[in-house]
C-alpha positions in Angstrom: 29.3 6.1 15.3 28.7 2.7 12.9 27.7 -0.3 14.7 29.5 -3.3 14.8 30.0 -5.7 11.3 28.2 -8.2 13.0 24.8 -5.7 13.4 25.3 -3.8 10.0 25.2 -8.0 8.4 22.0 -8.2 11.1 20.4 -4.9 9.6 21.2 -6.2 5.9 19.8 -9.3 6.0 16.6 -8.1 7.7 16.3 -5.9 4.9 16.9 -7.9 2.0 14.2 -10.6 4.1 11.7 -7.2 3.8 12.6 -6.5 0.3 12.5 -10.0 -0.7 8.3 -10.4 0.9 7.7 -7.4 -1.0 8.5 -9.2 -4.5 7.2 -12.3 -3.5 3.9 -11.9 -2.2 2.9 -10.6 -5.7 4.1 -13.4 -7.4 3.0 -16.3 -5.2 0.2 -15.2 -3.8 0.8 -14.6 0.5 0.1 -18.3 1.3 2.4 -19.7 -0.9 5.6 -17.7 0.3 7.6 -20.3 2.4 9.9 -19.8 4.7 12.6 -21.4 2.3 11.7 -20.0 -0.5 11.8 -16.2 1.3 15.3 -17.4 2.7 16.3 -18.2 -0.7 15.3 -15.2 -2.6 16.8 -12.9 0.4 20.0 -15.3 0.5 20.2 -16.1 3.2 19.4 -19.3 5.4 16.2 -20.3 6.6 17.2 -19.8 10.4 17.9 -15.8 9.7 14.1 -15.6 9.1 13.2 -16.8 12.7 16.2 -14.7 14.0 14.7 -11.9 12.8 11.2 -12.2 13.1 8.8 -14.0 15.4 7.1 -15.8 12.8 7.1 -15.7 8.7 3.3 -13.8 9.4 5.2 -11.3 11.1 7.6 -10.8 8.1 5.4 -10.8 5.9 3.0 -8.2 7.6 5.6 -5.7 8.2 7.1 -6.1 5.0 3.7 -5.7 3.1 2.3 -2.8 5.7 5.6 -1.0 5.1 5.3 -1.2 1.5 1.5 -0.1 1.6 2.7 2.8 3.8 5.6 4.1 1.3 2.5 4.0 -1.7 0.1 5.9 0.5 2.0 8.6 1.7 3.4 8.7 -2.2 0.0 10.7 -2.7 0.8 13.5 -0.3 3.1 15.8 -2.1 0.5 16.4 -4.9 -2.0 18.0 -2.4 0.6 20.8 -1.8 0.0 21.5 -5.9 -3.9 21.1 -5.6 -5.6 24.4 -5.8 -9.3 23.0 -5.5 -10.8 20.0 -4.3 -11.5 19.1 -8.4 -7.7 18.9 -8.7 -7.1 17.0 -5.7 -9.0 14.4 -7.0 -6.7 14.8 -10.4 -4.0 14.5 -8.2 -5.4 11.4 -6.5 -5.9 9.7 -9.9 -2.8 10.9 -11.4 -0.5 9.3 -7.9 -2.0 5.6 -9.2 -2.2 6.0 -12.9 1.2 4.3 -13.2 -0.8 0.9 -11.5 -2.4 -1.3 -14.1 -4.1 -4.2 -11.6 -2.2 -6.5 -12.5 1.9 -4.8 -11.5 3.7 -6.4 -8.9 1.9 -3.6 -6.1 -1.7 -3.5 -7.3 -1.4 -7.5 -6.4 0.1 -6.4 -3.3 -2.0 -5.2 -2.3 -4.9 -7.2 -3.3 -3.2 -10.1 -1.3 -2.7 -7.8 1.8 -6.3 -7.2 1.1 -7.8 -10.7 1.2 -4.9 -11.9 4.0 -6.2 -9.3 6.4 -9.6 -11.2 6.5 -7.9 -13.4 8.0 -5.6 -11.7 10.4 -6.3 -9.2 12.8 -2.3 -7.4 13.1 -2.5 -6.8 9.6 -6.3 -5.9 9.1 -5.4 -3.3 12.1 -2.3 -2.1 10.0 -4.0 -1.4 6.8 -7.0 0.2 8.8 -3.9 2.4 10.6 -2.6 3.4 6.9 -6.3 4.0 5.8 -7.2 6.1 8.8 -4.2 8.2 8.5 -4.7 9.1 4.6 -8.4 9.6 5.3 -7.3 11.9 8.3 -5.0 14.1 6.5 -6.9 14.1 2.7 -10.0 14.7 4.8 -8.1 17.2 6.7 -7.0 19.3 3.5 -11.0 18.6 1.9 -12.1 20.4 5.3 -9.9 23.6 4.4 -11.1 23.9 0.9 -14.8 23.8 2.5 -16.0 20.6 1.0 -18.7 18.6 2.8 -18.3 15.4 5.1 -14.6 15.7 4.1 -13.4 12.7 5.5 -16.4 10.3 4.7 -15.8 12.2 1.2 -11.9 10.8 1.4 -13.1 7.9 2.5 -15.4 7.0 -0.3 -12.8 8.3 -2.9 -9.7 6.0 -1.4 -12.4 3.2 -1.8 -13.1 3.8 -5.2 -9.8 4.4 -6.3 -9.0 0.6 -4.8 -12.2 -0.7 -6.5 -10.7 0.8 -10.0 -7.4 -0.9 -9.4 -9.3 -4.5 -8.6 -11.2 -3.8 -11.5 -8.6 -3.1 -14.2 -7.0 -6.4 -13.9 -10.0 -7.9 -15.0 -10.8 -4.8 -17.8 -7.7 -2.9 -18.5 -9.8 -0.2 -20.0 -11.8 0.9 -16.7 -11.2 4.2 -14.5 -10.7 6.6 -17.4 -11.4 10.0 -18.1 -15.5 9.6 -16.9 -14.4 8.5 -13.2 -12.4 11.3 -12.8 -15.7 13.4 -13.6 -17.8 11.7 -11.3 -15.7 11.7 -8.6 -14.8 15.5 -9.2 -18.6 16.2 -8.9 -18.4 15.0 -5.1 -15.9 17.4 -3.8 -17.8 20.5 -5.7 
């Protein structure tokens, strides 16, 4: 049964609000994304934010930790093609090859990063996202007998982030030799 016009306008505009935090946080950096200008690029007016949400913080946060939870659970379906822990960590590299540093998620999540230094919700959100993909990459390590699995998936999501920080400064960093390294752990 469809809901009323008046709740499927509700769940639109809520949407386009989510969508439209997504894009803007990258561009403007989290502390410069306004109430109006979020109302703006959403279209819709100011008031829908606060009828939707609690606060433009709240927005913000479940827009960005929904976004964050879309890219991490993006990596999943290439551990069903992984026949060692070597080509999991292929498969780890390969799921954020397409982000350069500086595309519109890498700063993302970079601004999620540095705003959760400041805010415990969304620190606890991203640690919630982390936890889960070192829980289950861990988990799949553990089968495939490699040591201190999830400390191992630990260090590896780390470095993977640290990579993505670092080619938007050198475009050239993370190739072929990382890989290598970070294949050596799991042996």
């Amino acid at each position: 049964m469809a809901g009323s016009p008046a709740a499927e306008r509700g769940r639109l505009a809520r949407r386009r609000l989510l969508e439209a935090a997504v894009t803007l946080v990258p561009e403007l950096g989290w502390s410069a994304v306004s109430t109006r200008i979020l109302a703006e690029r959403a279209g819709v007016t100011p008031s829908v934010v606060h009828y939707h949400f609690p606060s433009l913080q709240a927005l913000l946060i479940e827009a960005v930790l929904g976004a964050m939870g879309e890219v991490a659970v993006a990596f999943e379906p290439a551990l069903e093609t992984a026949g060692t822990p070597e080509d999991a960590v292929d498969a780890l590299f390969a799921s954020v090859g397409e982000y350069t540093g500086t595309d519109p998620m890498s700063l993302l999540f970079a601004e999620a990063y540095l705003a959760a230094t400041r805010d415990d919700t969304l620190r606890q959100g991203i640690r919630e996202i982390l936890a889960g993909l070192r829980a289950r990459f861990g988990g799949w390590l553990t089968e495939h007998g490699v040591a201190d699995a999830e400390d191992t998936a630990a260090v590896l999501f780390a470095t993977v982030d640290g990579l993505l920080l670092h080619r938007a400064l050198e475009p050239e960093s993370g190739g072929g030799a990382t890989s290598a390294v970070l294949r050596r752990l799991v042996r």
